[in-house]
C-alpha positions in Angstrom: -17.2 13.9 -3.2 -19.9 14.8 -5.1 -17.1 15.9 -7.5 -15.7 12.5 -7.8 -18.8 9.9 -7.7 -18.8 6.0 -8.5 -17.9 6.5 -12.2 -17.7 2.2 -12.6 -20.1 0.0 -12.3 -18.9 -3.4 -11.0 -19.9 -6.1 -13.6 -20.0 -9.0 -10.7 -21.9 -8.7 -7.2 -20.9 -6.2 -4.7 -20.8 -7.1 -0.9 -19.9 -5.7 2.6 -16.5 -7.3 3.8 -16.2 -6.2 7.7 -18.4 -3.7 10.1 -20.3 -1.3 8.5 -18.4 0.9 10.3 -14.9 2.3 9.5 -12.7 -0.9 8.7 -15.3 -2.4 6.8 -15.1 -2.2 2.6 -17.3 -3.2 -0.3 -15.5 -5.6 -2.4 -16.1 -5.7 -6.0 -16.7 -9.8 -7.2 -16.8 -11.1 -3.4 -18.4 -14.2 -5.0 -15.5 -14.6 -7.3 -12.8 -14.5 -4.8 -14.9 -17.2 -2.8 -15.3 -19.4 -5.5 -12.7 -22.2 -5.9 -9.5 -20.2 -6.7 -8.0 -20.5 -10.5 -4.7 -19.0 -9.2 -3.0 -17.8 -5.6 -5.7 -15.2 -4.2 -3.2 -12.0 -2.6 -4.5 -9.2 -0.8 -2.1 -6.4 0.6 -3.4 -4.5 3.7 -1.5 -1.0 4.8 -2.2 0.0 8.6 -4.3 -2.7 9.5 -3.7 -1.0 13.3 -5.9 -3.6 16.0 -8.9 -3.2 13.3 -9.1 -6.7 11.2 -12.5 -7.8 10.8 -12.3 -6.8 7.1 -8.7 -9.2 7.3 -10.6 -11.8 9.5 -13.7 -12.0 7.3 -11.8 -12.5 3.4 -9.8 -15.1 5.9 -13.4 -17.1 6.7 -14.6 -16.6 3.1 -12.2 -16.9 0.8 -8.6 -19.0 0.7 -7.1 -15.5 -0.4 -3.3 -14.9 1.0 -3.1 -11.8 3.4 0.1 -9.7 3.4 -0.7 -6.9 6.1 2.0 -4.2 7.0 1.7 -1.9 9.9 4.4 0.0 12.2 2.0 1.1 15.0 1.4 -2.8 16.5 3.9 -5.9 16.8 1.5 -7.9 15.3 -1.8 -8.0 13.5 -4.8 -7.7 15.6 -7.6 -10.7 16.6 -8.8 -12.5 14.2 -9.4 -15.6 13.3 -7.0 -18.4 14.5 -8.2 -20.4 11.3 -6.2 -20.0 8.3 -3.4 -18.3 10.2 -1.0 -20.0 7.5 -2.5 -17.5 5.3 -1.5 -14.2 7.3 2.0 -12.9 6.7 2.3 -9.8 9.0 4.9 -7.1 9.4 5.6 -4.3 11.5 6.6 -1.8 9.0 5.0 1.6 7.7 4.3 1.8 3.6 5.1 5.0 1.8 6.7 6.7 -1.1 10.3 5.6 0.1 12.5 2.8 1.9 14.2 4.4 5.2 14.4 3.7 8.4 13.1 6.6 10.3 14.4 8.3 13.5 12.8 6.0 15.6 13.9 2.8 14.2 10.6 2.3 11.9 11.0 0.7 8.9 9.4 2.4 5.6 8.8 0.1 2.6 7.6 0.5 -0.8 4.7 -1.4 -2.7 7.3 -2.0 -5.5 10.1 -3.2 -3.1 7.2 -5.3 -1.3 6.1 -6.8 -4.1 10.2 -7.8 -4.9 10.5 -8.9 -1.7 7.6 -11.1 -2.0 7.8 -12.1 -5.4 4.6 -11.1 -6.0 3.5 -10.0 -10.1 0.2 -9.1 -8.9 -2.4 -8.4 -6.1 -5.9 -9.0 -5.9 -7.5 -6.6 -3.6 -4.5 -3.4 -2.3 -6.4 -2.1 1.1 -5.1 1.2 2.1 -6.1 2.8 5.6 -2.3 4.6 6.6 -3.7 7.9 8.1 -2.2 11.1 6.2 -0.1 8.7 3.6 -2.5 7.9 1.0 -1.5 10.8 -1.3 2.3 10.2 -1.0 2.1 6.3 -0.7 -0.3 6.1 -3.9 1.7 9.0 -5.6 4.9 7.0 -5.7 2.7 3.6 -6.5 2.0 6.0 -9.7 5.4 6.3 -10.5 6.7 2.8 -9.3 4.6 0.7 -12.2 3.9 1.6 -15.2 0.6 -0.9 -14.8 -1.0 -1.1 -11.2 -0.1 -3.9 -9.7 -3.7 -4.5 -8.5 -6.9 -5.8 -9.1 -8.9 -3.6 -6.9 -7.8 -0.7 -4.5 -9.8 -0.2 -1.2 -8.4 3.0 0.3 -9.4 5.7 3.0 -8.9 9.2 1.9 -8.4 12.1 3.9 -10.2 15.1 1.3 -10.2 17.9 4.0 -8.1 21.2 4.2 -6.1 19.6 6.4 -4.1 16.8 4.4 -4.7 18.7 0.3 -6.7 21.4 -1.7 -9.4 20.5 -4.1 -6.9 21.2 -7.1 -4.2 19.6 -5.1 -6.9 16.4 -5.1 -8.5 16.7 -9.0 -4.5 16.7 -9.8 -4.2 13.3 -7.9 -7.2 11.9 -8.8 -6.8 12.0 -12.2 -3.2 10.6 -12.3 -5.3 7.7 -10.6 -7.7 7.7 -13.3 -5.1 8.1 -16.4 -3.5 4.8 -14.6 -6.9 2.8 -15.0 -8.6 3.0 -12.1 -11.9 3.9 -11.1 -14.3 4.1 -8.5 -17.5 2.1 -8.2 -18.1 2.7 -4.4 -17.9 5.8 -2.2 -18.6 6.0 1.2 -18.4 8.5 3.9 -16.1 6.9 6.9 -18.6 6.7 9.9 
């Protein structure tokens, strides 16, 4: 990481949103997304899994929409029962292609998401889908010729294991050349 700091500095307030363990991010103008909305508020989560504090929490503070997508459970973890209208949950894995696997899963795209839902743009894109970020974000890249999104809060797997450091620079500056970057890093505890 220490080739790839916070190169942004967030003109509004910064605050925690969930634990301060892993689930948990730091949202760039919470204030403003708490404030009285001037249009629909829409956050997309990918592989929300049973972990939604950072879901249950914008849900408490803020009267944003919550679009969360995730093969691995039938339906989104606890959270809070309060604003439940606001929660649209499916069981489907998002990556860089739409297919139903071999086991009956269903693969969607952020660009046939976004059709489906008739959505122009999202607020706040959280991404936490273990050993898809690359692809998933890769074909986001391709999808749109402008990001669809305000803000993007994503885990990233940066070891030997998932891509090289050249493999990563590559990515990362694709990301970059798109608009977007970084004004938190973290280490995932």
């Amino acid at each position: 990481w220490w080739y790839f700091p916070a190169s942004f500095a967030c003109p509004h307030d910064i605050q925690r949103v969930g634990p301060l363990s892993d689930g948990g991010k730091w949202i760039c103008g919470m204030s403003l997304y708490e404030e009285e909305p001037r249009s629909k508020c829409v956050i997309y989560s990918f592989g929300v899994n049973y972990e939604t504090r950072f879901e249950g929490e914008m849900l408490d503070r803020t009267d944003c929409e919550i679009w969360a997508y995730d093969a691995s459970r039938a339906e989104m973890g606890p959270g809070k029962k309060k604003k439940r209208r606001l929660v649209l949950f499916k069981p489907y894995f998002v990556g860089d292609r739409d297919y139903v696997d071999s086991k009956g899963i269903q693969w969607r795209t952020l660009r046939s998401l976004v059709d489906e839902n008739g959505h122009d743009w999202i607020d706040i894109l959280e991404v936490d889908i273990e050993d898809s970020e690359y692809a998933t974000l890769t074909s986001i890249m391709e999808d749109f010729d402008v990001l669809p999104f305000s803000q993007l809060q994503i885990e990233l797997h940066v070891d030997t294991k998932h891509t090289t450091f050249d493999n990563f620079l590559t990515w990362w500056e694709r990301l970059e050349a798109k608009g977007l970057r970084p004004f938190w890093t973290e280490v995932n505890l």
